[in-house]
C-alpha positions in Angstrom: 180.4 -42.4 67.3 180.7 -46.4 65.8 184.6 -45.7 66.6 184.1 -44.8 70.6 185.3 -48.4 71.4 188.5 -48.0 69.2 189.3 -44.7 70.8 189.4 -46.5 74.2 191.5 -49.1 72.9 194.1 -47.0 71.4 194.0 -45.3 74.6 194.2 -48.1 76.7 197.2 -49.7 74.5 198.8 -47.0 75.1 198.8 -46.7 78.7 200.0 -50.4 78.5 203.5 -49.3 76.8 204.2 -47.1 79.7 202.8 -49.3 82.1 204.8 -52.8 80.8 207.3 -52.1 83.5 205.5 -49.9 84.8 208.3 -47.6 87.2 211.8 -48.4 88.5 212.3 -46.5 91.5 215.5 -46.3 93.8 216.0 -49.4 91.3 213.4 -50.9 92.5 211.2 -52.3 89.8 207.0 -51.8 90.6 204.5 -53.5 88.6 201.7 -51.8 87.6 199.2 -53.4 89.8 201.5 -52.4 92.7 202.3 -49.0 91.7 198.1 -48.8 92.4 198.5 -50.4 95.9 201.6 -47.9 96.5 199.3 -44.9 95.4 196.3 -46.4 97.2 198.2 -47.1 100.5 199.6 -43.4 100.2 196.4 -41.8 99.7 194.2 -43.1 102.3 194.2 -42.6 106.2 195.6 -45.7 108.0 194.1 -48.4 105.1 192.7 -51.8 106.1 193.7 -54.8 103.7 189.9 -55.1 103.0 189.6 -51.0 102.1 192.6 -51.1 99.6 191.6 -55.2 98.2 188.3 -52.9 97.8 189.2 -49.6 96.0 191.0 -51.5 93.4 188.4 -54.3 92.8 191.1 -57.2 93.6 189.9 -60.4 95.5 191.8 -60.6 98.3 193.7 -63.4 98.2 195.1 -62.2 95.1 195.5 -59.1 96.8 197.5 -60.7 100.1 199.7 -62.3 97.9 200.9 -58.4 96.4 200.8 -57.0 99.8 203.5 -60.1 100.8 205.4 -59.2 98.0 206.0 -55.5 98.8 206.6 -56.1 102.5 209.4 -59.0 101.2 210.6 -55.7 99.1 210.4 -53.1 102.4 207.8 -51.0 101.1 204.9 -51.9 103.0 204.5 -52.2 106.1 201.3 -54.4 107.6 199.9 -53.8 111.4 197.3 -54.8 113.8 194.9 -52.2 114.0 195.3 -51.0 118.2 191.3 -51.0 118.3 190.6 -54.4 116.5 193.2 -56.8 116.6 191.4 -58.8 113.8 192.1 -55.8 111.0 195.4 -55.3 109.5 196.4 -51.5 109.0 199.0 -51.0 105.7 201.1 -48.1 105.5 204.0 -47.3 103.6 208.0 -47.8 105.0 210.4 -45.0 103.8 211.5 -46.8 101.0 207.7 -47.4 100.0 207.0 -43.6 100.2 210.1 -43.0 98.4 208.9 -45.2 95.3 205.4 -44.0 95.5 206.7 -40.4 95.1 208.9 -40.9 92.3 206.3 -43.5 90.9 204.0 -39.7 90.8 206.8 -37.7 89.6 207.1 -40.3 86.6 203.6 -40.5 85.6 202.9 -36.3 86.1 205.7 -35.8 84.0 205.2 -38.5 81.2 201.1 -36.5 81.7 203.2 -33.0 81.6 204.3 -34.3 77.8 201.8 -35.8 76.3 199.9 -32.4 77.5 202.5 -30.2 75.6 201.5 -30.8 72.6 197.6 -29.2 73.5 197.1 -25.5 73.9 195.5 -24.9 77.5 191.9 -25.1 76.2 192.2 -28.4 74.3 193.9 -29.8 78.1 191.4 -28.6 80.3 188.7 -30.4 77.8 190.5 -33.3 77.9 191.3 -33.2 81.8 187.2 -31.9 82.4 185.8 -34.8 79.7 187.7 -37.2 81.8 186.1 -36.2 85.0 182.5 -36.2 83.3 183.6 -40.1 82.1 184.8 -41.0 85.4 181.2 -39.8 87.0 179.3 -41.4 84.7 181.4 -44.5 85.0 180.5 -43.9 88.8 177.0 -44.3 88.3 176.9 -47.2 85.8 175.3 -50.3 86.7 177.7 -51.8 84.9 181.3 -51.5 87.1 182.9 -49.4 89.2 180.7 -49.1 92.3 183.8 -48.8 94.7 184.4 -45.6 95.5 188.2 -45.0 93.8 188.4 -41.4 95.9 
């Protein structure tokens, strides 16, 4: 397989054309790093700063400065934590959930397309081949020790 890295690239290109501006949502428009901090901050149960700056693999002052941004925007919302006043809790305003939901809608149904055009065979090799890739990825020594739920 001497064209394995190409595939990736292509792929990777690919998913950079959608993701170039990556969502406009109750016009609102999300970058694709925080479109990951939206879905991140939705998906997890009462997030510290340090737990999402964590799952993504951002430092976090690169990371604060993206949380600021979507507070400044009313999407996030950033607490004390009630039982350690030292640990800020994120969650997502209204608004936030709003854009995180349509952010999902847009990417499941760009997915639903590009799907289409398999039969149901050729998608659930696809889907399960990309499950075996992100275990193995798992376990590399290499990256991706964090665990991305």
């Amino acid at each position: 397989m001497d064209n394995t890295r190409e595939l990736f690239q292509i792929m990777t290109r690919r998913f950079g054309f959608l993701n170039k501006n990556c969502c406009t949502a109750g016009g609102v428009d999300i970058s694709l790093v925080q479109s990951h901090i939206l879905y991140e901050i939705d998906h997890q149960h009462k997030p510290s700063i340090q737990q999402i700056a964590e799952a993504l693999g951002t430092d976090i002052t690169t990371f604060s400065r993206q949380i600021q941004a979507l507070i400044k925007m009313n999407l996030v919302k950033k607490l004390p934590d009630p039982d350690d006043r030292r640990v800020y809790v994120l969650s997502l305003t209204t608004e936030g959930k709003y854009v995180a939901t349509t952010i999902d809608q847009q990417m499941n149904a760009y997915l639903n397309e590009v799907f289409s055009h398999m039969n149901d065979f050729e998608k659930e090799t696809v889907i399960r081949s990309i499950q075996l890739l992100n275990d193995a990825m798992a376990k590399s020594s290499q990256c991706c020790t964090t665990p991305l739920g």
